[in-house]
C-alpha positions as CSV (number, residue, x, y, z in Angstrom):
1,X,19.8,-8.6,-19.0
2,X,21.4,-8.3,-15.7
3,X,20.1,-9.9,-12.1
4,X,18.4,-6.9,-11.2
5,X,16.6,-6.4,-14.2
6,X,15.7,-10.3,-14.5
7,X,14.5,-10.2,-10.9
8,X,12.1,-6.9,-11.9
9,X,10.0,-9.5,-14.4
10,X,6.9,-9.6,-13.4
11,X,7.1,-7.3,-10.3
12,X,4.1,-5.6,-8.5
13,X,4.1,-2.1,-6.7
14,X,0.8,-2.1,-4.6
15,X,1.7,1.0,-3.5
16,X,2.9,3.9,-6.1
17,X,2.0,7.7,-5.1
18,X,1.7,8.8,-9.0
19,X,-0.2,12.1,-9.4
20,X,-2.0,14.5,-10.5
21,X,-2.9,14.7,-6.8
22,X,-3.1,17.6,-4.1
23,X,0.3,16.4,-2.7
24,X,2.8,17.2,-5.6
25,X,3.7,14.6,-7.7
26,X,7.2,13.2,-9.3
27,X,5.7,11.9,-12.3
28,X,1.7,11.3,-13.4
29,X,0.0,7.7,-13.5
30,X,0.9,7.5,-17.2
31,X,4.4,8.0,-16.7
32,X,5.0,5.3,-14.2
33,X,2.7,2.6,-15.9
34,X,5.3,3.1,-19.3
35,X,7.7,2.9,-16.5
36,X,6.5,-0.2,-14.6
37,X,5.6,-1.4,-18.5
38,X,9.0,-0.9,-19.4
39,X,10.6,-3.3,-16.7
40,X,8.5,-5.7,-17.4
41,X,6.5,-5.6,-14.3
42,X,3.1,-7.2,-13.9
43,X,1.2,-5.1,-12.2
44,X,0.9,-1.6,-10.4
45,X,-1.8,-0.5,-8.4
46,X,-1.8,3.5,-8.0
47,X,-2.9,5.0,-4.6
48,X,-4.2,8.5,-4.0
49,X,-5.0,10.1,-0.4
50,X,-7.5,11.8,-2.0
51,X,-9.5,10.5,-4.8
52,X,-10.8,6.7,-6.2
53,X,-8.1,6.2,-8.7
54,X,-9.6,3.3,-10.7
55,X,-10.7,5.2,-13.5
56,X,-7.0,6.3,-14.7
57,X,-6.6,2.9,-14.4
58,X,-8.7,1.5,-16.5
59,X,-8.1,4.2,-19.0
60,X,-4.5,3.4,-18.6
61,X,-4.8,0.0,-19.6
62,X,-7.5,0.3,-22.5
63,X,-5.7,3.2,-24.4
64,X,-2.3,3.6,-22.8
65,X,-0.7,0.4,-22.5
66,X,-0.2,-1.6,-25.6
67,X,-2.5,-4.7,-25.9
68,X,0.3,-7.1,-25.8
69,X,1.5,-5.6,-22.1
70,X,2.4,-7.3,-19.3
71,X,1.1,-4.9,-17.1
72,X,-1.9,-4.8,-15.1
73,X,-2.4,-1.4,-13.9
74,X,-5.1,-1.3,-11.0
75,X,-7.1,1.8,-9.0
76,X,-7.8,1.6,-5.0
77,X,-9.7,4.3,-2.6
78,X,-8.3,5.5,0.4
79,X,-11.3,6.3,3.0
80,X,-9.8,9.5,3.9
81,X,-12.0,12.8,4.4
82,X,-11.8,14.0,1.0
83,X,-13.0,10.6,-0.7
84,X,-16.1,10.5,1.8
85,X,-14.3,8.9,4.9
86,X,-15.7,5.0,6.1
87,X,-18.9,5.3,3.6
88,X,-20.2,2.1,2.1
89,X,-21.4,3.7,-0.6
90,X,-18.2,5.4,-1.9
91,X,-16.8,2.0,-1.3
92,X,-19.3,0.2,-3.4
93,X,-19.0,2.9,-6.3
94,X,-15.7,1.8,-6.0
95,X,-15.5,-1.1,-6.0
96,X,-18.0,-1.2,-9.3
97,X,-15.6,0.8,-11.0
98,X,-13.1,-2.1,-10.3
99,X,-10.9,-0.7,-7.5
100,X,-8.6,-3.5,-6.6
101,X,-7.7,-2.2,-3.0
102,X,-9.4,-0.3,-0.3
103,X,-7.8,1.2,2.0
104,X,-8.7,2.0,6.0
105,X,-8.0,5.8,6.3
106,X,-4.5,7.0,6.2
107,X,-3.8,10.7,6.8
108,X,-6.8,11.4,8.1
109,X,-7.0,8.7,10.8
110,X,-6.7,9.6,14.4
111,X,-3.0,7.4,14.7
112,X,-1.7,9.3,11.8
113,X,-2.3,12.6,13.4
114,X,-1.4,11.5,16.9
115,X,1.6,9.4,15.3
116,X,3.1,12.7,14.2
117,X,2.6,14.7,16.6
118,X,4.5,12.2,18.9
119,X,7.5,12.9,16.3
120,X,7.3,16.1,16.7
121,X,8.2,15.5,20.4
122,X,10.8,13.5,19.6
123,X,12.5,15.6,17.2
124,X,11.8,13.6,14.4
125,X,11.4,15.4,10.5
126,X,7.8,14.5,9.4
127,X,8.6,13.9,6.2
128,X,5.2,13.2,4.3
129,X,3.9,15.0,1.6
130,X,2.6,18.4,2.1
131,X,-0.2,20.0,-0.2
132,X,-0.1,22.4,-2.6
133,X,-3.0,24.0,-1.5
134,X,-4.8,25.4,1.4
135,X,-7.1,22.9,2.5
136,X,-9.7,22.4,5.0
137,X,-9.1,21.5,8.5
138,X,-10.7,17.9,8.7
139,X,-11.7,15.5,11.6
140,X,-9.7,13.0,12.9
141,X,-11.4,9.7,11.5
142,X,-11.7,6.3,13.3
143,X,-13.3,3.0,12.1
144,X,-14.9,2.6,15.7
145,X,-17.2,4.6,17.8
146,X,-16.7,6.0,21.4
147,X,-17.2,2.5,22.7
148,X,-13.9,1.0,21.1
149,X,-16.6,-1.1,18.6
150,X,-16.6,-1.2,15.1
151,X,-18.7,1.3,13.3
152,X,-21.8,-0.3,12.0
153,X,-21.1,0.5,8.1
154,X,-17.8,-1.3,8.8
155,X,-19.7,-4.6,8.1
156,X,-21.4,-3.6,5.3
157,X,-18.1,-2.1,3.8
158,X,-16.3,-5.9,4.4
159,X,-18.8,-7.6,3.0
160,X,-18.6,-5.2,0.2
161,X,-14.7,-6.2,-0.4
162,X,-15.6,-9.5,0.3
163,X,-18.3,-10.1,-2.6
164,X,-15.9,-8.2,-4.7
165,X,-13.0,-10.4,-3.8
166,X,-11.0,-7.1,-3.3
167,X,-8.1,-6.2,-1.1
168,X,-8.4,-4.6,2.4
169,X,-5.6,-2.4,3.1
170,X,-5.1,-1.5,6.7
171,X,-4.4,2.3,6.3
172,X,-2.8,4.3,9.5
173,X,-5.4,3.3,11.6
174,X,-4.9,2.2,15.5
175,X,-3.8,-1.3,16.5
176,X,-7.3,-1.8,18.4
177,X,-8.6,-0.6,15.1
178,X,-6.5,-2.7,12.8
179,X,-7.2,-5.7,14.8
180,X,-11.0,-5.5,15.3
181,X,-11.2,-5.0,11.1
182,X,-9.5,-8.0,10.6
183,X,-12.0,-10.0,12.8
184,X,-14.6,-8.1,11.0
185,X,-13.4,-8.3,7.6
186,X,-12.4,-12.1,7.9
187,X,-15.7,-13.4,9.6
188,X,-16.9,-11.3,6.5
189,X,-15.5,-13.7,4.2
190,X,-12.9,-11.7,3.2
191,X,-9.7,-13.5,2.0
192,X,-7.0,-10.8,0.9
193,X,-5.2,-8.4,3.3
194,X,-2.5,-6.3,3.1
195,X,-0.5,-4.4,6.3
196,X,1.5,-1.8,5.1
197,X,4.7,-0.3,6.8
198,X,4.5,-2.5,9.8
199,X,8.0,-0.8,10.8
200,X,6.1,2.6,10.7
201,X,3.1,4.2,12.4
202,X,2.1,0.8,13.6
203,X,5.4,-0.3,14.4
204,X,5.2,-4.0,15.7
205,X,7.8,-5.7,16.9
206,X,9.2,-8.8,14.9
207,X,7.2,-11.3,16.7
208,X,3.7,-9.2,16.6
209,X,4.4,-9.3,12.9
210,X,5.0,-12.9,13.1
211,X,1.4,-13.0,14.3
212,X,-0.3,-11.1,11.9
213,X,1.8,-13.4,9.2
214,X,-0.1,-16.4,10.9
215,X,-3.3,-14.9,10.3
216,X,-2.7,-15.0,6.7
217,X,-2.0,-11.3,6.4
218,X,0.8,-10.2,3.8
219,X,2.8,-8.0,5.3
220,X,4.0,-4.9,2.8
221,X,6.9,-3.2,3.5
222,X,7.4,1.0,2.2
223,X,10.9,1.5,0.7
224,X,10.1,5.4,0.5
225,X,11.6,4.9,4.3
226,X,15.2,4.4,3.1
227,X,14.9,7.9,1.7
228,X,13.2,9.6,5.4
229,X,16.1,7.6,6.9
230,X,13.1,5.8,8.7
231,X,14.4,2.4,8.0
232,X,17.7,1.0,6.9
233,X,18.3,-1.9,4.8
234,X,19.8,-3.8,7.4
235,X,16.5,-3.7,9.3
236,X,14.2,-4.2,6.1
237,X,16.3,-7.6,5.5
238,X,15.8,-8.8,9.3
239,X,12.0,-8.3,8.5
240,X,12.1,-9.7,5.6
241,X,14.5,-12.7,6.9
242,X,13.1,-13.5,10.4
243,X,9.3,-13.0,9.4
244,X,9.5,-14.9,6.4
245,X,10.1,-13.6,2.5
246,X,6.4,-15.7,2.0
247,X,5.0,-13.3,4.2
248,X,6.0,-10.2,2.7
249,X,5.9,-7.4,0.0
250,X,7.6,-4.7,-1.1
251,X,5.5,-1.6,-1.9
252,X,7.7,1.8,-3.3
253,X,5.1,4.3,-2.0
254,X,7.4,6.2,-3.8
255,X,6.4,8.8,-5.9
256,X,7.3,12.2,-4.0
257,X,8.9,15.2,-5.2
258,X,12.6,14.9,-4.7
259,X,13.2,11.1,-4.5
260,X,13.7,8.8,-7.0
261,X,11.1,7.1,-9.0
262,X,9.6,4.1,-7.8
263,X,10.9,1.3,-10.5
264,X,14.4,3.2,-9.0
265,X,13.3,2.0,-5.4
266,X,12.9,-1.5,-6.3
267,X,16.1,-1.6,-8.5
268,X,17.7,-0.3,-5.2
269,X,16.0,-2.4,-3.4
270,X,16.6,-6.1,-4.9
271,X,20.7,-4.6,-5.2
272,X,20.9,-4.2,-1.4
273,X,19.0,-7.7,-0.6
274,X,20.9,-9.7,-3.2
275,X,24.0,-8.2,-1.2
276,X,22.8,-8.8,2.3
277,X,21.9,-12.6,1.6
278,X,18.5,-13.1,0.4
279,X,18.2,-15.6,-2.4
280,X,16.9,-15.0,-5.8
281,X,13.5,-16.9,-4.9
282,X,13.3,-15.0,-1.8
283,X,13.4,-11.4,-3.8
284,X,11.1,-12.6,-6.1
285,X,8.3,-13.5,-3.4
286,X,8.8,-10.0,-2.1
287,X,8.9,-8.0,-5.4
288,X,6.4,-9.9,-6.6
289,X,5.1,-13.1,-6.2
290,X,3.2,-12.5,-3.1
291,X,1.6,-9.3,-4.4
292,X,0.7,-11.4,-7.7
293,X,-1.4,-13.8,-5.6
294,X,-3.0,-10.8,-3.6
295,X,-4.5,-9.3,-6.5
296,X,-5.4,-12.6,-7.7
297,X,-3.5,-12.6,-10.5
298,X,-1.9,-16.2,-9.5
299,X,-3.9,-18.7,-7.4
């Protein structure tokens, strides 16, 4: 077994775009749990803009996955328009189906829209994923109201996670938004967050992610940037490197039509690391050690 391959035991994707879905899909949730299985990962958690995605899961790993598996495949909802937007009670269906993550809206949020129209400005490809169909034109979603405050069922919805001992995901949402959640969600009791991409719609500087390390809050970076020439490996290791390899995670959100598949992004991905300097222990932490705790699967 090689280094990369060794390194790849017991990896975690907390972000894998598998389909069916209304954005084409690469490859279905079946195909990369027997890919994930195959490497000898430990867990994958499968995201979907626009459905719960906890019931593949569990179906996955009852009558998919052998009973010997290492793998732990794991569902999340993303309170987006089509799942119901910021609704305690989708979130609590949810949650009793045993999604493992829940996620602050993502393409529907206000900064999502406004984040690419701002590219658009700038000249710069919006390279998300398109759908396949014709859909409705939807609101812009927010988790506060008019007066900057937290919606009211945004305390129910943390103590929801809480109780659960779930994941919040901050989605796409604003940085007054992402910041009033985390009061909210930790004076909620809850003890496991995720940022993702802070290199990309939030786009913090080194030291703002610095802070939100200090609070606690595992930071995940999206490797499906290398291929939208969003981010460059030199940049991902300084992140990595200067924040902290114990504050971070790597997430493919991989999963799109024309790129690779996502155990390919984090083959790619511990390569270029091992060659810019980190160490072996310093890959592992970031493929997968720090998600393993996150999910609970190590305390």
């Amino acid at each position: 077994m090689n280094k990369t391959e060794e390194l790849l035991q017991g990896a975690v994707d907390m972000h894998s775009h598998s389909g069916p879905g209304i954005f084409d899909r690469l490859l279905d949730h079946v195909e990369a749990a027997k890919d994930a299985a195959a490497a000898g990962m430990s867990a994958l958690v499968l995201k979907d803009q626009h459905s719960m995605t906890a019931v593949p899961a569990y179906l996955i790993n009852k009558h998919i996955l052998p009973a010997d598996s290492s793998l732990k495949v794991f569902g999340s909802l993303v309170l987006n328009n089509a799942t119901g937007g910021p609704s305690e009670f989708t979130v609590e269906a949810a949650l009793k189906y045993g999604a493992k993550i829940i996620w602050m809206p993502t393409f529907s949020a206000k900064k999502h829209k406004e984040f690419h129209a701002w590219m658009a400005t700038q000249n710069i490809a919006n390279t998300s994923p398109k759908a396949s169909v014709k859909l409705l034109p939807e609101p812009h979603l927010t988790i506060t109201g008019d007066d900057g405050k937290l919606l009211p069922q945004m305390t129910t919805i943390c103590e929801l996670i809480a109780a659960a001992d779930a994941v919040l995901g901050i989605g796409h949402v604003s940085r007054p938004e992402v910041d009033a959640i985390i009061a909210e969600a930790k004076r909620c009791g809850v003890k496991r967050i995720l940022l993702p991409h802070p290199e990309h719609i939030h786009m913090l500087t080194i030291d703002e992610m610095r802070d939100y390390a200090s609070q606690g809050i595992l930071l995940e970076h999206s490797y499906t940037l290398i291929y939208s020439k969003k981010l460059t490996h030199e940049y991902l290791f300084e992140m990595i490197r200067e924040v902290g390899a114990e504050h971070s995670c790597l997430g493919s959100d991989m999963g799109q039509v024309g790129r690779p598949r996502p155990i390919q992004g984090f083959r790619e991905f511990i390569e270029a690391m091992l060659k810019m300097g980190l160490s072996d222990e310093e890959v592992r932490l970031v493929v997968g050690g720090n998600a393993r705790k996150l999910l609970g699967l190590e305390e």
